[in-house]
N, CA, C and O of each residue as an XYZ file, in Angstrom:
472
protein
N       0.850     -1.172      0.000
C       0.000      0.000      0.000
C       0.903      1.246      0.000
O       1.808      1.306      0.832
N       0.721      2.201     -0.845
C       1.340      3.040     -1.147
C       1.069      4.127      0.607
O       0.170      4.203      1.445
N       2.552      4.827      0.389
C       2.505      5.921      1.726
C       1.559      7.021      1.738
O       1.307      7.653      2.764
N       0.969      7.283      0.473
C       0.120      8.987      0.286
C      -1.076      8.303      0.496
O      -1.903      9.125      0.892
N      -1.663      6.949      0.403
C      -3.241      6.581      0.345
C      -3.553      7.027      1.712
O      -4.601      7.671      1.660
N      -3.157      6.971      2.757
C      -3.613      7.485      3.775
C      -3.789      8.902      4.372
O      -4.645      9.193      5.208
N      -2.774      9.841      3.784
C      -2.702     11.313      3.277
C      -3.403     11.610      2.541
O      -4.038     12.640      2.765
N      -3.661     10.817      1.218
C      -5.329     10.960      0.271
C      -6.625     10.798      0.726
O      -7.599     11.283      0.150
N      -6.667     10.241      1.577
C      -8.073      9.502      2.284
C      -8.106     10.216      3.150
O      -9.247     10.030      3.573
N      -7.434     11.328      4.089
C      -7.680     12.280      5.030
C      -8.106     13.933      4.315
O      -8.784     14.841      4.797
N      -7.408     13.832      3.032
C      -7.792     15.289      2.445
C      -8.805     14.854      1.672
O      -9.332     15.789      1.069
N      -9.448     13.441      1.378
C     -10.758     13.364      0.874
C     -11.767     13.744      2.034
O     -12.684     14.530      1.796
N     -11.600     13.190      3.283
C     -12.269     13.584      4.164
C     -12.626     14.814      4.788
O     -13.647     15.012      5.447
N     -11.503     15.816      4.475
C     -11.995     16.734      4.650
C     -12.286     17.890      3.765
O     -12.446     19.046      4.158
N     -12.350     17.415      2.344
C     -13.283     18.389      1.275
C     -14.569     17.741      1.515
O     -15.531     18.216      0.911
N     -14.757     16.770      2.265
C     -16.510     16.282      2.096
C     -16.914     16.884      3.379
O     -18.006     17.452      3.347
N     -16.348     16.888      4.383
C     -17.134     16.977      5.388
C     -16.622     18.082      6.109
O     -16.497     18.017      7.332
N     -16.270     19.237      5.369
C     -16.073     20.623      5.946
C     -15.728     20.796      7.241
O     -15.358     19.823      7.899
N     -15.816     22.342      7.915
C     -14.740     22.100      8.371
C     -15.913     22.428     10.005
O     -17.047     22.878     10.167
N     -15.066     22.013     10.710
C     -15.513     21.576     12.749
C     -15.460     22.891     13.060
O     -14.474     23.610     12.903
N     -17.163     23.417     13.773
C     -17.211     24.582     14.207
C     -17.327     24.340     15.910
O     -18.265     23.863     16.547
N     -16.266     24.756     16.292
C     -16.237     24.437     18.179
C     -17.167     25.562     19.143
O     -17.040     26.780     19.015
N     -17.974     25.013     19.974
C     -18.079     26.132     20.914
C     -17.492     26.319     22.065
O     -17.210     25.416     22.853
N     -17.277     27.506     22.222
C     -16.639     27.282     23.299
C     -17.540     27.169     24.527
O     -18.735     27.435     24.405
N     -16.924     26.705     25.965
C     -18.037     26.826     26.992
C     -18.869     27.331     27.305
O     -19.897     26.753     27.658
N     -18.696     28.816     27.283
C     -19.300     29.621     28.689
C     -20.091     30.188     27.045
O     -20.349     31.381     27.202
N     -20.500     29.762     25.702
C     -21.381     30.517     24.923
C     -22.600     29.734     25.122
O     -22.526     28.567     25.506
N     -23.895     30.398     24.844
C     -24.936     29.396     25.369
C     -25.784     29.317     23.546
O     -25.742     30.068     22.572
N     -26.496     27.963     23.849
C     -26.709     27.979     22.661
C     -27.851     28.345     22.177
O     -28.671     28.401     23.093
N     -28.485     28.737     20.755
C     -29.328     29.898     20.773
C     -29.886     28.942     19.269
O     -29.918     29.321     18.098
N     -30.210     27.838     19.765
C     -30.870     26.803     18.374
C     -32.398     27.871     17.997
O     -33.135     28.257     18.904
N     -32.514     28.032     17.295
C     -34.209     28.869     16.629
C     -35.085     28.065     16.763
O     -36.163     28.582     17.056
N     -35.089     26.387     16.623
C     -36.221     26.058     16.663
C     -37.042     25.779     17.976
O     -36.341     25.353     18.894
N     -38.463     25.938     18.279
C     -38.936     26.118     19.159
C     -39.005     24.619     20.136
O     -39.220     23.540     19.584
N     -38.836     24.708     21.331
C     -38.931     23.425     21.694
C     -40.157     23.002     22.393
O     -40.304     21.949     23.013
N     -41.271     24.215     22.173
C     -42.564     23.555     21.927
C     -43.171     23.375     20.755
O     -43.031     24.301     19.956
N     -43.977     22.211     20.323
C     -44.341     22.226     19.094
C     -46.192     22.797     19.462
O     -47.072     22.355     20.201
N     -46.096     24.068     18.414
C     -47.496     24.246     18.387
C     -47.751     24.199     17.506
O     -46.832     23.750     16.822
N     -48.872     24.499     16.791
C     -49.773     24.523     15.230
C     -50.149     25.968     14.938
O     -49.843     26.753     15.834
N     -50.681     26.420     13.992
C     -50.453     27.644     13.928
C     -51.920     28.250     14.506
O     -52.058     29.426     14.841
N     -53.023     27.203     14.566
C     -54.185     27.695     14.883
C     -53.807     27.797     16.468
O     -54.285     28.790     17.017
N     -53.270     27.199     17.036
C     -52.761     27.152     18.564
C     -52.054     28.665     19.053
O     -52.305     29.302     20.076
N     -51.174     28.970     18.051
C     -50.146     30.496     17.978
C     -51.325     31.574     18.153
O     -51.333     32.559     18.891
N     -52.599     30.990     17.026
C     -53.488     31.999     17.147
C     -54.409     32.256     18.305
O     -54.738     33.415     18.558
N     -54.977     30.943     19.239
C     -55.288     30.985     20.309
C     -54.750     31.985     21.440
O     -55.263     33.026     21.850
N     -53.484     31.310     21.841
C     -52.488     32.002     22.548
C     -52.454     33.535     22.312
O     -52.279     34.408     23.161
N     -52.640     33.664     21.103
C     -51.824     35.614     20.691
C     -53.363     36.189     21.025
O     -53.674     37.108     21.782
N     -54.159     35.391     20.258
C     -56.000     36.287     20.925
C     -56.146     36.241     22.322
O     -56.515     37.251     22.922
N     -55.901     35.195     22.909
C     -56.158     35.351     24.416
C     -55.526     36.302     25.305
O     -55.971     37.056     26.169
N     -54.399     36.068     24.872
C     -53.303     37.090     25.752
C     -52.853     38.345     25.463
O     -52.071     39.071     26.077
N     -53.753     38.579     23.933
C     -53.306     40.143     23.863
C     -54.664     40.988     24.098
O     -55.059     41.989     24.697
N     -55.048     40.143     23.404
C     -57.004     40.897     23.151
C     -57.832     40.503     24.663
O     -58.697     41.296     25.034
N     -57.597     39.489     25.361
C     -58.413     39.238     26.581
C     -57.949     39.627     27.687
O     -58.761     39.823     28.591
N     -56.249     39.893     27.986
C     -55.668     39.800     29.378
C     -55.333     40.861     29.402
O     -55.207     41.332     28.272
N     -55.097     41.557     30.238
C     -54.461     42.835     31.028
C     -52.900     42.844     31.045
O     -52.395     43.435     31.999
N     -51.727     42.047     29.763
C     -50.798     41.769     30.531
C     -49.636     42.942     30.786
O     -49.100     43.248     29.720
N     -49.285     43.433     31.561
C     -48.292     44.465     31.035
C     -47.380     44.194     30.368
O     -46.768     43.218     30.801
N     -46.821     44.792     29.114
C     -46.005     44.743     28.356
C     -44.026     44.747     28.818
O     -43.580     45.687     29.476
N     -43.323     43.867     28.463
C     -41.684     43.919     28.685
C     -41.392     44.757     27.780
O     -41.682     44.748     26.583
N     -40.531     45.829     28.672
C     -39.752     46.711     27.577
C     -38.282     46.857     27.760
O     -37.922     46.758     28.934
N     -37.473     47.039     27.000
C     -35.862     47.715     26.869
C     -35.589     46.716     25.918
O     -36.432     46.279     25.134
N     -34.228     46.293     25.990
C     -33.345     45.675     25.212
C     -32.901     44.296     25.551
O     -31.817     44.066     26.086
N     -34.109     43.032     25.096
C     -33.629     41.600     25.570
C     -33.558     41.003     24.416
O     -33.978     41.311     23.301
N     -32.936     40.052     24.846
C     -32.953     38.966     23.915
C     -34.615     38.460     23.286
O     -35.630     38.861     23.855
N     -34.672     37.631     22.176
C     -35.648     37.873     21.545
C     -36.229     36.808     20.306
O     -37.102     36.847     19.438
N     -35.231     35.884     20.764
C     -35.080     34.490     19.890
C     -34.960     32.987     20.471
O     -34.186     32.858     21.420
N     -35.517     32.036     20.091
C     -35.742     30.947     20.681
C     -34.254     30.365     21.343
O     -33.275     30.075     20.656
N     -34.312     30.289     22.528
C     -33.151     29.529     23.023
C     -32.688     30.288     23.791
O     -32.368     29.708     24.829
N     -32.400     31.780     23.801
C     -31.998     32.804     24.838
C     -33.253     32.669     25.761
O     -34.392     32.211     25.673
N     -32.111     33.589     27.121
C     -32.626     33.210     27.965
C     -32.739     34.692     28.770
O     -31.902     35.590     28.860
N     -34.089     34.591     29.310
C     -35.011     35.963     29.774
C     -34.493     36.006     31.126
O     -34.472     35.238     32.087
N     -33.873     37.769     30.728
C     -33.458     38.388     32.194
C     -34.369     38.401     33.126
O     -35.565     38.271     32.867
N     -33.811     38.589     34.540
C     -34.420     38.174     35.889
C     -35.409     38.843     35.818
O     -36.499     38.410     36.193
N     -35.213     40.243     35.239
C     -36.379     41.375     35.720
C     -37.522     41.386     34.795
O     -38.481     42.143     34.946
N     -37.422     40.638     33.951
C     -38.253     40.345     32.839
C     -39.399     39.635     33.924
O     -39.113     38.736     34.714
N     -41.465     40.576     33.687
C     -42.322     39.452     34.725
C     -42.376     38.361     33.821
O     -42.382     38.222     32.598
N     -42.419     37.547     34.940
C     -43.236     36.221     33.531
C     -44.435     35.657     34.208
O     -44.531     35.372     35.402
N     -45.296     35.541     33.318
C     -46.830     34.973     33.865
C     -47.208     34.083     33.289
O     -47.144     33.912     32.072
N     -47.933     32.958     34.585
C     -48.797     32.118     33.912
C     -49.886     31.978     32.970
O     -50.744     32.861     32.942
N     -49.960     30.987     32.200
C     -50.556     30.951     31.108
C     -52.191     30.466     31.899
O     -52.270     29.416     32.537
N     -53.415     31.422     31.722
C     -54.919     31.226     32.026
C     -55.055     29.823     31.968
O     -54.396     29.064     31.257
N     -56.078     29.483     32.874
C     -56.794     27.980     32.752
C     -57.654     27.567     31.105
O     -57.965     26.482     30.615
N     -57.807     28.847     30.665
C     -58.542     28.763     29.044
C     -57.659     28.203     28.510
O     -57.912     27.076     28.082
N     -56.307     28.745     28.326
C     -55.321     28.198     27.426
C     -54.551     27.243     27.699
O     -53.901     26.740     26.782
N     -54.414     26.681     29.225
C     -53.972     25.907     29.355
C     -54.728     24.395     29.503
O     -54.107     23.383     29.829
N     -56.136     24.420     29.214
C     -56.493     23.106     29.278
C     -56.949     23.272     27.625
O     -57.286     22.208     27.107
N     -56.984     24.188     26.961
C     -56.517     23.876     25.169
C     -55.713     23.504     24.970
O     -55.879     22.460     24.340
N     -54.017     23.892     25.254
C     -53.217     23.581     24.679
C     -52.106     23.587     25.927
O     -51.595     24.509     26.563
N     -51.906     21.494     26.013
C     -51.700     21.316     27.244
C     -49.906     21.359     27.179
O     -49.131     21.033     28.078
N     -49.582     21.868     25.814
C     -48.018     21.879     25.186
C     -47.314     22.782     26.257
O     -46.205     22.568     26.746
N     -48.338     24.060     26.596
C     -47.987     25.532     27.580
C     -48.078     25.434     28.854
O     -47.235     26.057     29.500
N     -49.007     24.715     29.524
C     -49.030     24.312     30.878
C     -48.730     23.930     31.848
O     -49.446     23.627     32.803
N     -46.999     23.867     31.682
C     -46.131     23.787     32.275
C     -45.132     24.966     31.976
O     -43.953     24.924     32.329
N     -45.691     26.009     31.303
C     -44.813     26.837     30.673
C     -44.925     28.251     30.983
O     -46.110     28.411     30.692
N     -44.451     29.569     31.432
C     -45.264     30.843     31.416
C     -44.344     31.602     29.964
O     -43.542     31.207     29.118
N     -45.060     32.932     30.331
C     -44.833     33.994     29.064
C     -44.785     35.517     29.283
O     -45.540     36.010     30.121
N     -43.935     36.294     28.571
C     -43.951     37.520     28.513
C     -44.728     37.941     27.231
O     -44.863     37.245     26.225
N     -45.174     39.087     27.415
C     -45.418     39.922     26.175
C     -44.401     40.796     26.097
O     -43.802     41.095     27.130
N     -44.007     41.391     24.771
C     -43.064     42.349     24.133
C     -43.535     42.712     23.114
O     -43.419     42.115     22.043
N     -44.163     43.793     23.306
C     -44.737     44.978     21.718
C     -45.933     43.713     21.217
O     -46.696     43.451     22.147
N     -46.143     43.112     20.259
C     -47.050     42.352     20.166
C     -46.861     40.892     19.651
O     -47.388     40.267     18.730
N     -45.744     40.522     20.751
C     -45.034     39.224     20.605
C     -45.584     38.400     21.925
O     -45.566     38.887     23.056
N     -45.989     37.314     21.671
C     -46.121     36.880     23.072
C     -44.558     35.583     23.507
O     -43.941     35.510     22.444
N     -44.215     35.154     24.009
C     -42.934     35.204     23.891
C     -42.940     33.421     24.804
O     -42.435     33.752     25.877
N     -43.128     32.375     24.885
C     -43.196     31.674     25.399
C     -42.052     30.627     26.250
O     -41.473     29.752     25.606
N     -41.811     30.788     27.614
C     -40.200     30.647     28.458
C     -40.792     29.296     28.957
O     -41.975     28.955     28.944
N     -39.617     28.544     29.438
C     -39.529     27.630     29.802
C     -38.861     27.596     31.377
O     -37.743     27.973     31.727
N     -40.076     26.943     32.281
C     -39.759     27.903     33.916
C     -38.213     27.240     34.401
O     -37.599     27.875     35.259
N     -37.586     25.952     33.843
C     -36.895     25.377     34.531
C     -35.464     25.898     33.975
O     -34.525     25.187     34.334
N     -35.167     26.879     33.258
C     -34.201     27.288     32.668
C     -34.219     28.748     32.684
O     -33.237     29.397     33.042
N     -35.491     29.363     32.242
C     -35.813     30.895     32.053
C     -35.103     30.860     30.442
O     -34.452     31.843     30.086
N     -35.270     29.674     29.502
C     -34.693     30.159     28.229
C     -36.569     29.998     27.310
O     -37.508     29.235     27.538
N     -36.347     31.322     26.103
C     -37.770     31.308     25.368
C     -37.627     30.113     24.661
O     -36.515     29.664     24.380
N     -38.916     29.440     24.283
C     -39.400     28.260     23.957
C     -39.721     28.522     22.859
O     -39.052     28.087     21.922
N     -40.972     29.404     22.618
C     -41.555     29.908     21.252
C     -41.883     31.003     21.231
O     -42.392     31.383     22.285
N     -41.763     32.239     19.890
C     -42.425     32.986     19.782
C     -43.204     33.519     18.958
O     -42.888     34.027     17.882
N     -44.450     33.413     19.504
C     -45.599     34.297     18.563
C     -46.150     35.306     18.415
O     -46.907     35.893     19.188
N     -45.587     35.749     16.769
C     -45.662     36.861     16.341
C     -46.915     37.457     16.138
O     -46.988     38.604     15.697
């Protein structure tokens, strides 16, 4: 067996399989997809109830704002109504902020957002 087949077979390997993106520790990770699954008639439930029915006060300044970050301390977060939570039993373990006319859906055991509906 020739000496380069094994030098060939490592630079084949790595034009196919590009190149290793590392994280480092202390970055947290900020995946987009939501790690509740809702439906979109469900998004619509949620956004009518809680914007058009509830009193909620609105979060304001400069937070994070994308699935996977994770909501500062001072941020309120409120439970989700008995209406919406025996519809859609995905939230019911879950609370939420509003922001401008986002309802923003956190996950209590982390404080990172779950989903948001626009």
């Amino acid at each position: 067996m020739p000496r380069s087949l094994p030098a060939l077979v490592a630079a084949a390997f790595l034009c196919f399989c590009g190149p290793v993106v590392a994280q480092s520790p202390g970055t947290p990770s900020t995946d987009s997809t939501p790690t509740v699954k809702l439906t979109a008639e469900q998004h619509h439930v949620i956004k009518e109830i809680v914007l058009k029915d509830m009193n909620v006060a609105k979060a304001s300044g400069n937070m994070p704002s994308t699935v996977g970050a994770t909501v500062p301390a001072e941020v309120q977060l409120h439970e989700f109504p008995p209406e919406i939570a025996n519809r859609i039993p995905q939230v019911r373990s879950h609370v939420f902020f509003v922001k401008e006319d986002h309802v923003y859906i956190v996950s209590p055991k982390d404080k990172t957002i779950a989903d948001v509906i626009n």
